[in-house]
C-alpha positions as CSV (number, residue, x, y, z in Angstrom):
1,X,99.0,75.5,107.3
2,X,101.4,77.0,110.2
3,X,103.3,78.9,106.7
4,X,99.7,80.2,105.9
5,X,99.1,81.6,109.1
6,X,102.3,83.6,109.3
7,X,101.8,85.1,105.8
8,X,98.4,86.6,106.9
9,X,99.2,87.7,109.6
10,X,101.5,89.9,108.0
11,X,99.5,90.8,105.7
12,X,97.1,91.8,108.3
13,X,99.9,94.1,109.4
14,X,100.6,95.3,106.5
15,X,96.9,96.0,105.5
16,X,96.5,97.9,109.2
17,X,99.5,100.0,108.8
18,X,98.4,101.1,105.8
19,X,95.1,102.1,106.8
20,X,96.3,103.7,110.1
21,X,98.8,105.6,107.6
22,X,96.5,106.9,105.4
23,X,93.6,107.9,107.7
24,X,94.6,108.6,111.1
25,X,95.9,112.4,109.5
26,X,92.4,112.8,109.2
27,X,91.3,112.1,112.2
28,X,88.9,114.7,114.4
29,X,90.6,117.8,116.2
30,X,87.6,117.9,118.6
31,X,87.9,116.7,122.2
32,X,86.8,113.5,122.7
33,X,84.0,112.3,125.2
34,X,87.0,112.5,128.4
35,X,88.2,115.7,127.6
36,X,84.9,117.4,126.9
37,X,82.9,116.1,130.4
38,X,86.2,117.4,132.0
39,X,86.0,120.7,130.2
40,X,82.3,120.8,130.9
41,X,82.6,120.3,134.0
42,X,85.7,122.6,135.0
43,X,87.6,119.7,135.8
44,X,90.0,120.1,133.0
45,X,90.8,123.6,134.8
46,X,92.5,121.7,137.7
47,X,94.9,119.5,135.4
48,X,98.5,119.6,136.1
49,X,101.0,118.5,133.6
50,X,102.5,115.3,134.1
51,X,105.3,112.9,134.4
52,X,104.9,111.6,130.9
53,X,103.4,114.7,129.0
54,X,107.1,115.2,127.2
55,X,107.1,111.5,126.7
56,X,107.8,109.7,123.2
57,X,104.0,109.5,121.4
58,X,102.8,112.6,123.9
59,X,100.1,113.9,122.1
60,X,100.0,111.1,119.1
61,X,103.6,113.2,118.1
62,X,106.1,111.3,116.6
63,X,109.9,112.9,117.3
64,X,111.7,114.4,114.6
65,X,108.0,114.6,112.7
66,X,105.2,117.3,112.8
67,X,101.3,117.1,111.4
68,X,100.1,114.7,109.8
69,X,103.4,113.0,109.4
70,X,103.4,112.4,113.2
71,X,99.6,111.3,113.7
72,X,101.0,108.5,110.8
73,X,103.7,107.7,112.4
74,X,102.6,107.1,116.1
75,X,99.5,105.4,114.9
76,X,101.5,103.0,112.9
77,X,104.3,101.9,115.8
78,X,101.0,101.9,117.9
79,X,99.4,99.2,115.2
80,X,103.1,97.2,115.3
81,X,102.9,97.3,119.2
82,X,99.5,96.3,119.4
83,X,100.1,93.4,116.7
84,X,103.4,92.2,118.5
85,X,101.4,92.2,122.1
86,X,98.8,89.8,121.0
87,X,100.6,87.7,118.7
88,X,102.7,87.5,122.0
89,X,100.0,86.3,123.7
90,X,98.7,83.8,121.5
91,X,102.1,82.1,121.6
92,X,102.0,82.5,125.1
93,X,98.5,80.8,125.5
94,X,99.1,78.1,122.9
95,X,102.4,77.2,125.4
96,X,99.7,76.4,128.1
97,X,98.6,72.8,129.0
98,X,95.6,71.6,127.7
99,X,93.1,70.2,129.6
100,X,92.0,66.3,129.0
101,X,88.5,66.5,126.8
């Protein structure tokens, strides 16, 4: 049962990262609801840059990449990281003690 498990779980990885591959190019260029209240608002005139603007996934970028390539990209290290954090924490919860019924 444990080997069953494992094998969809991957395959829920797999299936993710495919999706995420194939659609996130075509995602909206349109601010989303954040960015347009603060641009309503004038808010998004008072912005500075900051510390992590030129950072690794800045942007949904992807180094080395450009377009749609990069949206791909990012979103699919984003689905392996998200994956990896809560099969992290599953393991980690299953580790705790269990209370007496």
């Amino acid at each position: 049962m444990t080997r069953l498990r494992v094998r969809g779980g991957w395959l829920a990885l797999i299936v993710v990262g495919l999706i995420v591959t194939v659609i996130a190019p075509f995602a909206s260029s349109a601010p989303d609801a954040w960015n347009r209240v603060a641009s309503d608002s004038g808010l998004a005139d008072s912005v500075r840059g900051h510390r992590f603007a030129g950072s690794f996934f800045a942007d949904y970028g992807f180094p080395g990449l450009s377009g749609a390539a990069a949206t791909a990209a990012a979103g699919c290290v984003g689905v392996v990281a998200v994956m990896a954090l809560a099969w992290l924490s599953a393991v980690a919860i299953g580790r705790l003690p269990q209370g007496k019924s």
